[in-house]
N, C-alpha and C positions, 0 to 999 in steps of 0.2 A: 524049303518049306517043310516045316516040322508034321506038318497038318495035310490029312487027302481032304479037297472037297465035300464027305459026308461024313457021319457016323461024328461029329464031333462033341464034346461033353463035359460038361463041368468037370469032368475028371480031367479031362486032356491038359483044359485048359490051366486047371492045377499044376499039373505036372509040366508044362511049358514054361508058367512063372518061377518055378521050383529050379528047372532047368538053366532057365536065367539067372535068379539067384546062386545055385551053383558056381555057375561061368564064372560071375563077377565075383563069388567071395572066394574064387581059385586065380583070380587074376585076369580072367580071359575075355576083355573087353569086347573084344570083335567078333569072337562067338557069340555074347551075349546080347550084341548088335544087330544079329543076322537073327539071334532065334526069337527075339523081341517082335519079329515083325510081321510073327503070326500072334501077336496080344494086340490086334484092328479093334475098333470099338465095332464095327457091325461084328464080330464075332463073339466079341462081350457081351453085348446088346442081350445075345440068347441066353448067358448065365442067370444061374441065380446070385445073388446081389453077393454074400461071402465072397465066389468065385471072383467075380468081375473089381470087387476090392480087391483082395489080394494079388490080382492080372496090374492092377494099374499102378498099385502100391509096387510091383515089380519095374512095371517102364519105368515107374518114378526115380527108381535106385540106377538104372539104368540112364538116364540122363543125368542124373546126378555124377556121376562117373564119369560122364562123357564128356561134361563141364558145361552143359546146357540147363542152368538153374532155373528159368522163368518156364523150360517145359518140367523140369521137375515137380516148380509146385506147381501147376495145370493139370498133371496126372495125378498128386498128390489130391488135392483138389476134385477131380474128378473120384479119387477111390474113397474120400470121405463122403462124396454124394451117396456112391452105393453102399457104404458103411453105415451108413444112418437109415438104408433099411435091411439092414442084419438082424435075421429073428435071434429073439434072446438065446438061443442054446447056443449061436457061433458068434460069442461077443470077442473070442481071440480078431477076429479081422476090426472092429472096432479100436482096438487097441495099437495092434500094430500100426495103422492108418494114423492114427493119434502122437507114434513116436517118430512118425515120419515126420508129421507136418511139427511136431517141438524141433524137430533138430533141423528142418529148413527155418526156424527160426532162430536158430542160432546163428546162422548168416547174413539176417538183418544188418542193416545200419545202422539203424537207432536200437536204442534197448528192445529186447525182444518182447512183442505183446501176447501174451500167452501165459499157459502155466509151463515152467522149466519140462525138463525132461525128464527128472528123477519125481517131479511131480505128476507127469504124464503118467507114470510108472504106477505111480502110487494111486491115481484113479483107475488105472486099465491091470492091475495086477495081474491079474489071470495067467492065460497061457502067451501075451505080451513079452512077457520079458525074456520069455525062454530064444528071442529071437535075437537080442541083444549081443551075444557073441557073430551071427551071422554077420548080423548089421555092421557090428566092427570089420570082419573080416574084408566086407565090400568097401569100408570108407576107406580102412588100411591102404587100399590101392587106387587112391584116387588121386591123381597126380600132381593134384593143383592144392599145394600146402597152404594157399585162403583155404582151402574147404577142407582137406585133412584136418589139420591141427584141431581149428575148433570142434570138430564133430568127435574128432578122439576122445578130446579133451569133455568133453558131453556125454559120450558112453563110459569113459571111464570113471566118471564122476559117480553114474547110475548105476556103474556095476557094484562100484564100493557102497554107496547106500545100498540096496539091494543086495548085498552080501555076494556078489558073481563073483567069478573063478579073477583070481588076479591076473591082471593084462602082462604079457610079456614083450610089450614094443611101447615105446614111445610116441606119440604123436608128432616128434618131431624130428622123426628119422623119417626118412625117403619112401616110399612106397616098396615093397619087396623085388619087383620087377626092376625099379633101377641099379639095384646092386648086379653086379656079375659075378662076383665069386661066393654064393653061397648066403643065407639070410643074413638080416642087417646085424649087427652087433648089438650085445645087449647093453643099455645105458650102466652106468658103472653109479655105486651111490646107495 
């Protein structure tokens, strides 16, 4: 438990999800399993709403990884409720919340109802997109290439509209954890 019983605070609770994010875009599922499980909605409950977005927008990426999609978007889902009441100065957790729930939409079966992701972008510009490389970094290692590929395939789309740093891995190479001897190889072409 990352957390003592008091003194607990919208900053903690920043720093937990931040934590978590860390984990997952360094590979470390199981750590990010264990430190998830101090982001409880009665602990959110006490945030203020930015906070408690960004906390859920974290489990959400965290089951997403885990290969648990219908808790995905339920977190997702929950961190747009509290995203929608973000006072206008912290409109970054609106955004972010907003590219979550486009790119569980790209896992749809049917054509995705929404606006894309590079559209998402383009409504939530702000400080959104500077998460975009994280975001990668966390799908990169998501084991189950239904949900890699496309989601690559979605940031990478976003990064090049949005002028982001060119991607150095393929969507359709392996997650870095599978390889043994050293990162994956770079596509040839």
């Amino acid at each position: 438990d990352v957390l003592s019983d008091e003194g607990e605070t919208d900053g903690t609770m920043l720093s937990v999800a931040s934590i978590v994010l860390t984990e997952l875009s360094c590979g470390r599922l199981p750590e990010a399993l264990e430190t998830a499980k101090d982001l409880v909605e009665p602990r959110l409950a006490t945030c203020d709403a930015r906070t408690a977005a960004f906390a859920f927008y974290a489990r959400s990426q965290v089951a997403l990884a885990s290969g648990d999609r219908s808790r995905a978007h339920r977190d997702v889902e929950r961190a747009r409720d509290y995203a929608a009441r973000v006072a206008r100065g912290a409109r970054d957790a609106v955004g972010l919340v907003e590219i979550a729930a486009a790119l569980l939409r790209v896992l749809e079966p049917e054509p995705p109802s929404g606006p894309s992701l590079s559209g998402t972008l383009g409504a939530h510009r702000g400080g959104a997109v500077r998460f975009l490389p994280i975001l990668r970094a966390i799908v990169a290692r998501v084991p189950d290439a239904f949900v890699r590929v496309p989601l690559l395939d979605a940031i990478d789309g976003a990064l090049r509209d949005f002028g982001g740093a060119e991607t150095t891995e393929r969507a359709t190479l392996p997650p870095p954890e599978a390889t043994t001897d050293g990162p994956p190889p770079r596509p040839s072409g």
